[in-house]
C-alpha positions in Angstrom: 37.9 29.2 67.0 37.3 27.0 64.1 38.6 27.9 60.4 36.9 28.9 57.5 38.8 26.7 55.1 37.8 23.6 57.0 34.0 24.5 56.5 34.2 25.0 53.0 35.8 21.9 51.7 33.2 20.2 54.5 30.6 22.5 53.2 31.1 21.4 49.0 31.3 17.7 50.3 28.0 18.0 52.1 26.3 19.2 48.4 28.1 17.0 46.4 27.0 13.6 48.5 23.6 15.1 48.1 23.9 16.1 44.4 25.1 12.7 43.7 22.4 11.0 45.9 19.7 13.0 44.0 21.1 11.6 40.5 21.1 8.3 41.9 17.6 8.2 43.4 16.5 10.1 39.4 18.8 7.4 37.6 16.6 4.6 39.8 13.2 6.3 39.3 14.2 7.0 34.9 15.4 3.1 35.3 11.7 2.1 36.7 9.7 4.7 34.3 11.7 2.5 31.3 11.2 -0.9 32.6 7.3 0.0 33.3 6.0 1.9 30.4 8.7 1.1 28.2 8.0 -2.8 26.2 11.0 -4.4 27.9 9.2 -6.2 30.3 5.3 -5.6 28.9 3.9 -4.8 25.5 5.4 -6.4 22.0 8.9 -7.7 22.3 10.2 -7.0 18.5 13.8 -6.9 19.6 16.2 -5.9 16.3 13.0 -6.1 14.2 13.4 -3.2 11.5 9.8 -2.5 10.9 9.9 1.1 12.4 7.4 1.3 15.1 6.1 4.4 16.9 6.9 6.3 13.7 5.5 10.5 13.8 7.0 12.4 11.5 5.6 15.5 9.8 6.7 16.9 6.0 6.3 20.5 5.4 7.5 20.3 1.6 5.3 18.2 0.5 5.0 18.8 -3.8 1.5 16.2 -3.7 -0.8 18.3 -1.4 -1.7 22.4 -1.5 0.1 24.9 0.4 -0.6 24.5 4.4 -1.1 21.1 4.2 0.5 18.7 6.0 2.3 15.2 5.2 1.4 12.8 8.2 3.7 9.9 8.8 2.9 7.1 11.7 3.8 4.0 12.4 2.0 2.3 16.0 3.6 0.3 18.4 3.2 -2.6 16.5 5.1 -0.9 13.3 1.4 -0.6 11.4 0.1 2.0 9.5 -3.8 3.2 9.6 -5.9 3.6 11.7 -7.0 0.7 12.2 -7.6 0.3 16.8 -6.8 -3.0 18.2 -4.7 -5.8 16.1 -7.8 -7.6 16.9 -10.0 -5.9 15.1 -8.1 -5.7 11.9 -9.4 -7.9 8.9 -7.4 -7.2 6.1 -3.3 -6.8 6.0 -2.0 -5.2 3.6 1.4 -6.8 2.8 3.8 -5.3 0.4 7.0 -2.6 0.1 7.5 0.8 -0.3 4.3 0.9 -3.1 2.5 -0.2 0.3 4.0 1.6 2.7 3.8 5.0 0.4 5.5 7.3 2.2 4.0 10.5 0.1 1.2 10.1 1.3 -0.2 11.5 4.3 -2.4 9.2 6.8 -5.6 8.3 5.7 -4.6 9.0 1.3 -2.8 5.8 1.3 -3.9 3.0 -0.7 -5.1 0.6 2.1 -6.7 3.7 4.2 -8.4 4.5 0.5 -9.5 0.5 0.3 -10.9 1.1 4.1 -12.8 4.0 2.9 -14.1 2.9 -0.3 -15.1 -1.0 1.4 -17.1 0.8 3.9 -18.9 2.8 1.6 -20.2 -0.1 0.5 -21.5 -1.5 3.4 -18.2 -3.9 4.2 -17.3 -3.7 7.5 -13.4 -4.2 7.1 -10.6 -2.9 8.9 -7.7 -2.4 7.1 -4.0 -2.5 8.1 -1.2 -1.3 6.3 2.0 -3.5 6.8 4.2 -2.2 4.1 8.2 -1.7 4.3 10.3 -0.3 2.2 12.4 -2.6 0.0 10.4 -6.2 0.8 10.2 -9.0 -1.8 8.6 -11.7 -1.4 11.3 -13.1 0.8 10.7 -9.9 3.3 6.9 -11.1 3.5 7.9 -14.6 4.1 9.9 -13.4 7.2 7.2 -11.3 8.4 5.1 -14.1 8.4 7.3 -16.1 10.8 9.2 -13.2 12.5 6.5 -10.0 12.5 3.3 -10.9 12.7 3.4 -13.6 15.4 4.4 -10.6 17.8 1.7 -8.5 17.1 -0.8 -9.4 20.0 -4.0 -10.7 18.3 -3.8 -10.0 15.0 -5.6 -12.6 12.8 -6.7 -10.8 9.7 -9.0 -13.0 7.5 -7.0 -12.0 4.4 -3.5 -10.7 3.6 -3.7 -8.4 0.9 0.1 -9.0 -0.7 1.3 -6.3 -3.6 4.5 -7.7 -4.5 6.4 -8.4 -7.2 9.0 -4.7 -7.5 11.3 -5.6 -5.6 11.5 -9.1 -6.9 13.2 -8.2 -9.4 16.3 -7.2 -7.4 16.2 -10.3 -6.0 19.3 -13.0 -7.3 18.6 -16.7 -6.7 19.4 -18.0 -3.0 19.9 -14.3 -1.8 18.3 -12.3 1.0 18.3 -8.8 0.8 19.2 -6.4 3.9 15.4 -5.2 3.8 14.1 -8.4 3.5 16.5 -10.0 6.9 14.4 -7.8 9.1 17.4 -7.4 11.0 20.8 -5.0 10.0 23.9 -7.1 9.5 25.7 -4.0 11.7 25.5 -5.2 15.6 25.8 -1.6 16.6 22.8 -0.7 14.2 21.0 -4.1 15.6 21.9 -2.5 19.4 20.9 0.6 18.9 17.2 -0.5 16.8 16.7 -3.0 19.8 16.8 -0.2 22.1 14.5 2.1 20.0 12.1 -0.9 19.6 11.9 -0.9 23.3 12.6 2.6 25.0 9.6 4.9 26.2 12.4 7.6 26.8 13.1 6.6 22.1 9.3 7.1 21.8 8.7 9.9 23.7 11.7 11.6 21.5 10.1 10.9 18.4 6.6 12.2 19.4 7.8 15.5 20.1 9.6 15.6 17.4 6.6 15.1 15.2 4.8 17.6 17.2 7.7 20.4 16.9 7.3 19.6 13.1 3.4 20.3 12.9 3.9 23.0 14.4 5.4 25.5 11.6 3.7 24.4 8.4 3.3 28.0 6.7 5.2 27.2 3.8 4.3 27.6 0.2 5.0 24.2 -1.6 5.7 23.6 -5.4 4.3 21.0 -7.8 5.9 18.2 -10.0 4.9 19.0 -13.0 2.9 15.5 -14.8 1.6 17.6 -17.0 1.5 14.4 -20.0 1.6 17.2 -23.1 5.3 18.4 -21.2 6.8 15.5 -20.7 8.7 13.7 -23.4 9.1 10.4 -24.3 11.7 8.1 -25.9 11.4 4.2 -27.5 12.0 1.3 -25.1 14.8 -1.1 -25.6 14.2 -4.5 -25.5 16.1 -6.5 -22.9 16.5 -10.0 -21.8 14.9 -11.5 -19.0 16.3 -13.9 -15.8 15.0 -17.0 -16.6 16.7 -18.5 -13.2 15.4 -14.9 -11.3 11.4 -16.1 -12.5 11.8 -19.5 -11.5 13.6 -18.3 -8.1 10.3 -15.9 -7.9 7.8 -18.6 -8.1 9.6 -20.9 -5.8 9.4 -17.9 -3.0 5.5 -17.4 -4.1 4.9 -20.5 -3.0 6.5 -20.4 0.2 4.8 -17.3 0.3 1.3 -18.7 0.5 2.1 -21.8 2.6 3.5 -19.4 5.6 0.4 -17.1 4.7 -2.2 -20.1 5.3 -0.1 -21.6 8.1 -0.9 -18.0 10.2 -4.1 -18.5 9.2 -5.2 -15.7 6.7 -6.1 -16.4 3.3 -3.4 -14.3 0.8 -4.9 -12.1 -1.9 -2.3 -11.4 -4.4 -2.4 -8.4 -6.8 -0.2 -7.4 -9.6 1.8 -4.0 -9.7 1.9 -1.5 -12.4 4.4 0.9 -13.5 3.8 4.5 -14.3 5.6 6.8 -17.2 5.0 4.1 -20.4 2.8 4.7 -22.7 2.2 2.3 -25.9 3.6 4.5 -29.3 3.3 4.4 -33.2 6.7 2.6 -33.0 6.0 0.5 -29.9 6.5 1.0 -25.7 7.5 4.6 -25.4 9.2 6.0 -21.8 9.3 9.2 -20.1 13.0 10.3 -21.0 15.6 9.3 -18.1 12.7 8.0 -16.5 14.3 3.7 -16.7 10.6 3.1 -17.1 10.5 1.0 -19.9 13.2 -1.7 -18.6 11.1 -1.8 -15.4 7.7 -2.5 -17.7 9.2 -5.2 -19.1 10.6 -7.1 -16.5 7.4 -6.5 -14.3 5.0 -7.8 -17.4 7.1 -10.9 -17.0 7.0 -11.2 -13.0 3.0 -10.7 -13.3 3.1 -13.2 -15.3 4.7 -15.3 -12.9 2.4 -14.7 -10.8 -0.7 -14.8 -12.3 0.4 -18.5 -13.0 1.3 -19.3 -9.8 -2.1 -17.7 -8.8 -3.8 -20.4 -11.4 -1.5 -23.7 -10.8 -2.0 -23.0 -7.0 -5.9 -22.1 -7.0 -5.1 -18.8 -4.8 -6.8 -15.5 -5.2 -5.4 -13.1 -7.4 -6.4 -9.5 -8.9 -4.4 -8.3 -12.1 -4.3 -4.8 -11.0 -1.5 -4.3 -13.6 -3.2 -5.6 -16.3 -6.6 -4.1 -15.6 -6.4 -0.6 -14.3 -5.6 2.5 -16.2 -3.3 5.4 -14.5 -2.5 8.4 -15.9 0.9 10.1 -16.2 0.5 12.1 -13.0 -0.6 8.6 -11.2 3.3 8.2 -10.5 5.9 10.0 -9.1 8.7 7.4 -10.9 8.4 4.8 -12.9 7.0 2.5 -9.6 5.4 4.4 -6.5 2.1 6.4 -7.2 1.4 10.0 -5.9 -1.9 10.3 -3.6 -3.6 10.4 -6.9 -2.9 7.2 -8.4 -2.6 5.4 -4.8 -6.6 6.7 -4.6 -7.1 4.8 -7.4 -5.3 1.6 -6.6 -7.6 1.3 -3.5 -10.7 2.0 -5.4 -9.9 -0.5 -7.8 -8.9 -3.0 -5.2 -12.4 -2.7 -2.7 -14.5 -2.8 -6.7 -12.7 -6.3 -6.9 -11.8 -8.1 -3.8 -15.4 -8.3 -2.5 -16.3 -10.9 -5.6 -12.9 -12.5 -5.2 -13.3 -13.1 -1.6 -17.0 -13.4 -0.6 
């Protein structure tokens, strides 16, 4: 008569070659759902790329929109915001950093979805698509020209709309910036974006994510208060400029517009304001604490800059800087605009660019 304690031990082998056959056959099928509908073998291959594709995210704490109302955040699979369809039928890019990308504001309050809006209302049929990352110069946009772009299946905008100047100013002769590389000097953090860049299973993640944040939005949000007859102001400093910083500015500008023309869009420069400065009895005045005034200063002479690039070069430019008027509660600091003043940019920008470009 056979013993029990020789059919048990036979018994948990039995179920664990099965158990462990069953992970390998899920391993093998979670293996072929990655390859397939994953972009390592089809779709865009942007490899350690940081330019944040299949972005979903959802603010509940928003302080720019009423109670209940939800902050909206996407990137596509190409690491564009708007909704714009196919790269194919885009027309306009709009090129810049983190006063492009604008991160406060919810999907279709952002500057370039508000030039879409406002160009169609006019009977232009453009599509606009917004390219912005945070903390790009001029060198970032020279890299996305060469490194970016390219990988986005037919895209061939007629005109790259390019907002820049900001983060010029952080910019020290013959340097590249970690923003502006594309890539993170980390290996690990170059491993694991690769993977992200790639992975259904990353995608997937992020989706629900999003989703589980939509979901509970039953929160009551406060304002910032840009109330102009609260806030106080001080005198600006004067300060001295970079000479060597300017001249290294212009030399990247135009780079800039031959890698621009090589891809075969025509560039569209505009100027970029800053917020919380207002002219005095004494002279510039700044919101107190604010830095503002520095910033104003060194932006008047990086507009500059470019407006004479813009000249000497014969390229399209639009002095939004020097021609549009915001308001105290157009800005959120002294250089990105709340959905307020980001409405207004866009206006601005689809009253001008049709004379400038047709």
């Amino acid at each position: 008569m056979p013993s029990h304690r020789t059919e048990a031990p036979s018994r948990w082998r039995r179920m664990g070659k099965t158990l462990g056959i069953n992970l390998i056959v899920l391993l093998v099928l979670l293996i072929v759902v990655e390859l397939v509908l994953g972009s390592w073998i089809f779709g865009p291959g942007f490899g350690s790329l940081n330019v944040g594709i299949n972005a979903n995210r959802v603010e509940t704490d928003s302080p720019y929109y009423p109670a209940g109302t939800p902050l909206i955040y996407q990137r596509d699979e190409y690491g564009l915001r708007g909704d714009h369809g196919d790269p194919s039928a885009i027309t306009i890019l709009a090129v810049g950093g983190s006063t492009t990308n604008d991160r406060v504001a919810t999907e279709g309050d952002t500057w370039p979805d508000v030039l879409e809006e406002a160009l169609r209302a006019q009977g232009y049929d453009h599509v606009v698509a917004n390219a912005g990352v945070d903390g790009h110069s001029s060198m970032g946009h020279i890299k996305s020209f060469e490194l970016w772009f390219p990988n986005i299946p037919d895209l061939a905008p007629d005109y790259a709309l390019i907002y820049v100047g900001h983060n010029d100013r952080g910019v020290a002769p013959g340097q590249v910036p970690q923003p502006d590389s594309l890539t993170s000097p980390s290996w690990s953090r170059r491993v694991s974006t690769y993977i992200r860049n790639h992975s259904i299973f990353s995608r997937a993640f992020k989706n629900l994510r999003g989703w589980i944040a939509a979901r509970d939005i039953d929160v009551v949000y406060g304002d910032v208060d840009t109330n102009p007859e609260t806030i106080a102001y001080e005198p600006v400093a004067a300060i001295t400029l970079n000479q060597e910083a300017l001249d290294a500015y212009g030399e990247r500008l135009r780079l800039l517009d031959q890698v621009a023309r090589n891809y075969g869009t025509t560039p569209v420069y505009v100027t970029q304001p800053v917020g919380l400065v207002r002219g005095g009895e004494g002279g510039l005045e700044e919101v107190v604490g604010s830095g503002a005034g520095r910033i104003y200063l060194e932006m008047e002479a990086y507009n500059d800059v470019l407006l004479a690039f813009c000249r000497e070069a014969g390229a399209i430019c639009i002095d939004l800087a020097g021609e549009l008027v915001f308001e105290t509660r157009d800005f959120y600091d002294a250089i990105h605009t709340t959905p307020s003043g980001s409405r207004k940019i866009g206006t601005y920008l689809a009253e001008q660019l049709p004379a400038r470009v047709e």
